[in-house]
Backbone as CSV, one residue per row, in Angstrom:
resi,resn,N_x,N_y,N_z,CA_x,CA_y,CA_z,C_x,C_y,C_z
1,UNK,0.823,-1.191,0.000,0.000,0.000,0.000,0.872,1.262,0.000
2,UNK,1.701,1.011,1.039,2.766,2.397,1.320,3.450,3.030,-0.374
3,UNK,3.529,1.642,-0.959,4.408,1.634,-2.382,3.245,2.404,-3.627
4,UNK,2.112,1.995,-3.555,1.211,2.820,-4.067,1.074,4.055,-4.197
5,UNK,1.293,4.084,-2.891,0.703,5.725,-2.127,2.379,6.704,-2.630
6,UNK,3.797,6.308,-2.694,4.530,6.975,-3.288,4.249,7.000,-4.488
7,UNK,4.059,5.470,-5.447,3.964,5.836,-6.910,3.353,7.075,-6.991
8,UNK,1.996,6.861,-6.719,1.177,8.021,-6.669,1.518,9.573,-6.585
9,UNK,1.732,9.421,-5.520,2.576,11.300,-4.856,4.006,11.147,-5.972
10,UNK,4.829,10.821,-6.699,5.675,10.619,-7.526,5.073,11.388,-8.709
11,UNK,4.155,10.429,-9.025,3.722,10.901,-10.455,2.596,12.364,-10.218
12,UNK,2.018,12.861,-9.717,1.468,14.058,-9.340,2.579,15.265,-9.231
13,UNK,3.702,14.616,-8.797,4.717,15.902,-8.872,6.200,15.382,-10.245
14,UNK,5.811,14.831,-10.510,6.526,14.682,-12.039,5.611,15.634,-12.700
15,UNK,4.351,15.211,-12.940,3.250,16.067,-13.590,3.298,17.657,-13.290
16,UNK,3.584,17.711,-12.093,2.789,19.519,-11.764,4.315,20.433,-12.221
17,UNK,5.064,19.457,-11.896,6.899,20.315,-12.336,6.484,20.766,-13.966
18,UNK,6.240,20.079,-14.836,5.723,20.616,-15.515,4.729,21.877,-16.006
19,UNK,3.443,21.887,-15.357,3.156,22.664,-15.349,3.517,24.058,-14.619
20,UNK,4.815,23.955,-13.982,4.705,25.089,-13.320,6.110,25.808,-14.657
21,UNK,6.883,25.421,-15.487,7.795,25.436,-16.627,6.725,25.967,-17.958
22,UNK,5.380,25.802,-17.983,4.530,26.120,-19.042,4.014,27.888,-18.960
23,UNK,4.261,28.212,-17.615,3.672,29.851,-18.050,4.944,30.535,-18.214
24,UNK,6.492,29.986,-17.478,7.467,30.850,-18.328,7.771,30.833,-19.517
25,UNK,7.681,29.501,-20.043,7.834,29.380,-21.391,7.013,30.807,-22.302
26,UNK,5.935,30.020,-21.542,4.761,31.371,-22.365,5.281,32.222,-22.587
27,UNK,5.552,33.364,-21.356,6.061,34.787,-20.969,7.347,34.549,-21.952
28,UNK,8.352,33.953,-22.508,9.149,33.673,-22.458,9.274,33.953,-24.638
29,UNK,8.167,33.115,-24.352,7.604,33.023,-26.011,7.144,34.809,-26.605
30,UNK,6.387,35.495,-25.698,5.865,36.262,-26.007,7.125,37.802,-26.041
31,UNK,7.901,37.479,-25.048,8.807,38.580,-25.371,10.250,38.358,-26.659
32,UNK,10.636,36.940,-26.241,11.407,36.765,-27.390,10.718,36.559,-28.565
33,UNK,9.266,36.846,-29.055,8.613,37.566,-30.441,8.930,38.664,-30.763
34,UNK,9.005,39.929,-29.690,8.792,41.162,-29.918,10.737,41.845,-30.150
35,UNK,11.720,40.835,-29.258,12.924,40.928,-29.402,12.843,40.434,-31.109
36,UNK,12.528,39.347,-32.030,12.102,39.160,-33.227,11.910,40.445,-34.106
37,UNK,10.977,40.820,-33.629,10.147,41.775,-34.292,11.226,43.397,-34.391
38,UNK,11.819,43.534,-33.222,12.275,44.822,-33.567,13.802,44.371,-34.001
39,UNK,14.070,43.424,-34.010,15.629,42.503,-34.610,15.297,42.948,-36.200
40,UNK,14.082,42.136,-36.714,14.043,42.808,-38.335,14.006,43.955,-38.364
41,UNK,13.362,45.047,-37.626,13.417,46.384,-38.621,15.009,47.054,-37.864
42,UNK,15.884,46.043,-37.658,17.846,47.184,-37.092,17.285,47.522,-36.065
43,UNK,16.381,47.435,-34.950,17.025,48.116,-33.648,17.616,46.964,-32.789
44,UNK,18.827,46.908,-32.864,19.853,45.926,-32.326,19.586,46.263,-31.039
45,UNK,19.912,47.312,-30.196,19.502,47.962,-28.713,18.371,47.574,-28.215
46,UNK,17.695,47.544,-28.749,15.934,47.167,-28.177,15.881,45.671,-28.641
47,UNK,16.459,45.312,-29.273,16.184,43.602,-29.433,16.957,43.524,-27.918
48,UNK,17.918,43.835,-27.234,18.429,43.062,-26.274,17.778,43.667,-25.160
49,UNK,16.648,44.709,-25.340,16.475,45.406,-23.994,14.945,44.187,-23.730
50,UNK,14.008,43.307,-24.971,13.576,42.699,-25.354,13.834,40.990,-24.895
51,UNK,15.127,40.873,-25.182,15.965,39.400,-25.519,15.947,38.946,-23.591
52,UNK,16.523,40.322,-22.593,16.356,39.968,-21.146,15.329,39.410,-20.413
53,UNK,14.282,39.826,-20.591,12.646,38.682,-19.826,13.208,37.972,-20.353
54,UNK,12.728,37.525,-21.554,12.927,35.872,-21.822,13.608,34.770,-21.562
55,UNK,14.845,35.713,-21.525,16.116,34.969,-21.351,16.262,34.444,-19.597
56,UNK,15.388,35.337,-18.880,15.135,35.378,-17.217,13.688,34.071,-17.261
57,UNK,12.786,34.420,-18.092,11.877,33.515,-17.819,12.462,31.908,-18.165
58,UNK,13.015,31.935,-19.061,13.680,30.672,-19.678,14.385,29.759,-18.929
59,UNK,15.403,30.593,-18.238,16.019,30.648,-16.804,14.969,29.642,-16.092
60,UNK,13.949,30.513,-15.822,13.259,30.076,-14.547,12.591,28.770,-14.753
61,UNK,12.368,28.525,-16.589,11.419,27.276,-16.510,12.179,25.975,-17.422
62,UNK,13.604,26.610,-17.164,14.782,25.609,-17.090,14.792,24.701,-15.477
63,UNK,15.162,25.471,-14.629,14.506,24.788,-13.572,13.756,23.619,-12.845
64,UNK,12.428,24.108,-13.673,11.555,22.918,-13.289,11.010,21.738,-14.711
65,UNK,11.908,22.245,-15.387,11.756,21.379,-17.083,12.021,19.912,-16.780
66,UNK,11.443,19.310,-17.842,12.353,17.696,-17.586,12.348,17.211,-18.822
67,UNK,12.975,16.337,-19.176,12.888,15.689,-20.683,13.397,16.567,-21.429
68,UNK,12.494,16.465,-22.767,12.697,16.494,-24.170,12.327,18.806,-23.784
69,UNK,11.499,18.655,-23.136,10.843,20.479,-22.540,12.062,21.130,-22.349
70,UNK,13.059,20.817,-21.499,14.363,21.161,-20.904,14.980,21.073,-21.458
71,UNK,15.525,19.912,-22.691,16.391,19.963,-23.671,16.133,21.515,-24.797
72,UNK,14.796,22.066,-24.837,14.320,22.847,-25.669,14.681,24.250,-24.945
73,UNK,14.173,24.285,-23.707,14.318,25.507,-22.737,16.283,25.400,-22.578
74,UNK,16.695,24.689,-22.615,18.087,24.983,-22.344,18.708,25.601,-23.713
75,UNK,18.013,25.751,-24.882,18.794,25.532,-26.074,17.829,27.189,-25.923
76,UNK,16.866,27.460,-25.973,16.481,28.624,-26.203,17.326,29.585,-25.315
77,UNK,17.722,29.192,-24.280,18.799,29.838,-23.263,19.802,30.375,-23.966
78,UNK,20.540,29.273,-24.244,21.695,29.553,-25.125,21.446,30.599,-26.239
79,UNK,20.730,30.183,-27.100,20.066,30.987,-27.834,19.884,32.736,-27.768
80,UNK,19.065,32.671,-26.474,18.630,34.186,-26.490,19.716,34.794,-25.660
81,UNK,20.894,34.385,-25.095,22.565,35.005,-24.916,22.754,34.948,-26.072
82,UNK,22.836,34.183,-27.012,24.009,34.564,-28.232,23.271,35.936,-28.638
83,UNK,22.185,36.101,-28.444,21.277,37.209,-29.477,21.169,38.399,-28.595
84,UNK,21.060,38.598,-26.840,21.894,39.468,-25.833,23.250,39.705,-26.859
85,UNK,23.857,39.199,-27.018,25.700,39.080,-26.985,25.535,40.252,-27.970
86,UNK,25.396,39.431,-29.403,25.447,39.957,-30.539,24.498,40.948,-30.755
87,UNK,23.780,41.352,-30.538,22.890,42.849,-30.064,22.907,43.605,-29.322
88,UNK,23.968,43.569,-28.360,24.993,44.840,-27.889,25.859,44.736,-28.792
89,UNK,26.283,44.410,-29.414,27.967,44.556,-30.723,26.954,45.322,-31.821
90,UNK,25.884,45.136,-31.836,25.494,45.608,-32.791,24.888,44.924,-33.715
91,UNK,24.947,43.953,-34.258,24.799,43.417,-35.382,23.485,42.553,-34.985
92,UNK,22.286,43.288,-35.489,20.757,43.033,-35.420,20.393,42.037,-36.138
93,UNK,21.139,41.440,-36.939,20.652,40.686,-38.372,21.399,39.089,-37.859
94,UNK,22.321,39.059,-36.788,23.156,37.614,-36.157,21.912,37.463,-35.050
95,UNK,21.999,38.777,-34.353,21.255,38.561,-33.069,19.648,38.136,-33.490
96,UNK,19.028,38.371,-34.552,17.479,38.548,-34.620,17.534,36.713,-34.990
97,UNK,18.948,36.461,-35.513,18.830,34.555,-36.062,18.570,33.578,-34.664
98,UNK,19.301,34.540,-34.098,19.545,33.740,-32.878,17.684,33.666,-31.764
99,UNK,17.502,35.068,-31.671,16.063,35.245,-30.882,15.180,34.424,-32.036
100,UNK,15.316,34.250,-33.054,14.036,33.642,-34.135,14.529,32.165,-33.824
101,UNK,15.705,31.190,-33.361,15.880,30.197,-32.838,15.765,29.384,-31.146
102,UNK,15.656,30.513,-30.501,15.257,30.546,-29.748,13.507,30.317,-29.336
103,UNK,12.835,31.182,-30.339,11.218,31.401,-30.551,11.216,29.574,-31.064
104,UNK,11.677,29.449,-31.876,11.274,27.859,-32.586,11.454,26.775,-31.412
105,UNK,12.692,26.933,-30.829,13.246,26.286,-29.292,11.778,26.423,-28.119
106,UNK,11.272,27.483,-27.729,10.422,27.371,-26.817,8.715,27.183,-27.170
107,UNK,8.982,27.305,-29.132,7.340,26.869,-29.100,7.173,24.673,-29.201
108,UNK,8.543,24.271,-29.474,8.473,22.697,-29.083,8.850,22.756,-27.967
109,UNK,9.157,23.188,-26.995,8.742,23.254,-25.410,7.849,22.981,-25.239
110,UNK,6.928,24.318,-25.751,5.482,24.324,-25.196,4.724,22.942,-25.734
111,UNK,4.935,23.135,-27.155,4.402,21.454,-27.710,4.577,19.860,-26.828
112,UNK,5.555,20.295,-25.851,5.837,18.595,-25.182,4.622,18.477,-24.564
């Protein structure tokens, strides 16, 4: 019975870790769009003032990720630093590749 009663409480918090990794993603999704968005029209400065939430939310739902979610959230990480990096140097057109790989990275997140 005792062995039940862990399976149980096990799989309820395998499950909820998850959901608690699904609203940063979100937040996460929605600002590294708009870092996107001002990456195409050259404002390199505002893509990275943009590229920081995300890169903080991503952070946060690295954390509680697991699997194939975390493999995605870790890569959008990476991601939205290279596009920080290269959008203080300037160059809007490296950095906007990087935030538009990042965006692809956290919408198969959200898909797991």
């Amino acid at each position: 019975m005792k062995k039940i009663i862990f399976a149980g409480i096990a799989l309820l918090f395998s499950l909820s870790t998850a959901v608690f990794a699904e609203p940063h993603t979100d937040a996460a999704l929605e600002h590294a769009n708009a870092a996107v968005t001002h990456g195409k029209a050259g404002h390199a400065d505002v893509l990275v003032e943009h590229a920081f939430p995300p890169l903080e939310h991503a952070m946060s739902a690295a954390l509680v990720a697991k699997g194939v979610t975390k493999t995605h959230v870790d890569a959008a990480v990476t991601e939205l630093e290279a596009a920080v990096e290269h959008g203080k140097m300037g160059h809007a057109d490296v950095a906007t590749q990087h935030a538009e790989s990042a965006v692809t990275h956290l919408n198969a997140a959200n898909a797991k």
